[in-house]
N, C-alpha and C positions, 0 to 999 in steps of 0.2 A: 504494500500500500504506500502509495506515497503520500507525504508530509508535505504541509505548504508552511512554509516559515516567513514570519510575519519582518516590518522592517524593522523592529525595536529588537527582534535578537539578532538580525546581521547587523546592523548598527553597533551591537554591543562585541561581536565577535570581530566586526573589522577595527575596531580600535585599535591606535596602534600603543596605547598605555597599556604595560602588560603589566606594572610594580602596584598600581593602582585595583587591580582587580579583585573580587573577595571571592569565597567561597563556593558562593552560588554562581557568580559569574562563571567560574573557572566550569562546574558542572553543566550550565548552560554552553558552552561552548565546547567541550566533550561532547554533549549530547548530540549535538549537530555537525561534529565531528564523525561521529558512530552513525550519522544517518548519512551523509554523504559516501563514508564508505560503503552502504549497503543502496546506494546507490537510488535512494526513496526522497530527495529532495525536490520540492517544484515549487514555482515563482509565478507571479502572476503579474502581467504588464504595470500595473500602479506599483506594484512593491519595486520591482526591479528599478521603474523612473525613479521611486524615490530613494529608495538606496544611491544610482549614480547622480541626482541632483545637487546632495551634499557634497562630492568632490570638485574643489574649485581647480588641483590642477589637471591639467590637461595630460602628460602621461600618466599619472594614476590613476584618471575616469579610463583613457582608454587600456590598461592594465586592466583593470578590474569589470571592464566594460566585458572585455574578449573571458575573464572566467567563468564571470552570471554564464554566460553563453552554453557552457558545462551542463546548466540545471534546465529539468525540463520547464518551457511555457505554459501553463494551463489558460485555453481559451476561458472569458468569462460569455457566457450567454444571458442575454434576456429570457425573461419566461415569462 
């Protein structure tokens, strides 16, 4: 089953403050660690823009641009 991971824990996992982090942090970022390996990760068009909207420089949006690319797209539908 895949997992749709919202923008507040990649937010929290792309930080690059690693000396700052507690606990839980550290377990939420394992966690999505262990799901990326198992290969159940998915994104959805708003999360992804906003994940890359907060990078202001230009090789790190397009860095991090080409890895989202990894994770499956889930279309959103009207119903």
């Amino acid at each position: 089953m895949k997992v749709l991971i919202d923008t507040s824990i990649w937010s929290l996992v792309l930080r690059r403050k690693t000396g700052s982090t507690s606990i839980i942090n550290n377990a939420e970022k394992n966690e999505l660690k262990e799901l990326i390996n198992e290969s159940r990760v998915a994104i959805i068009g708003p999360i992804r823009q906003e994940i890359l909207s907060g990078i202001s420089n230009d090789k790190q949006f397009k860095i991090l641009k080409e890895k989202l690319q990894a994770f499956e797209d889930i279309a959103i539908q009207q119903l």
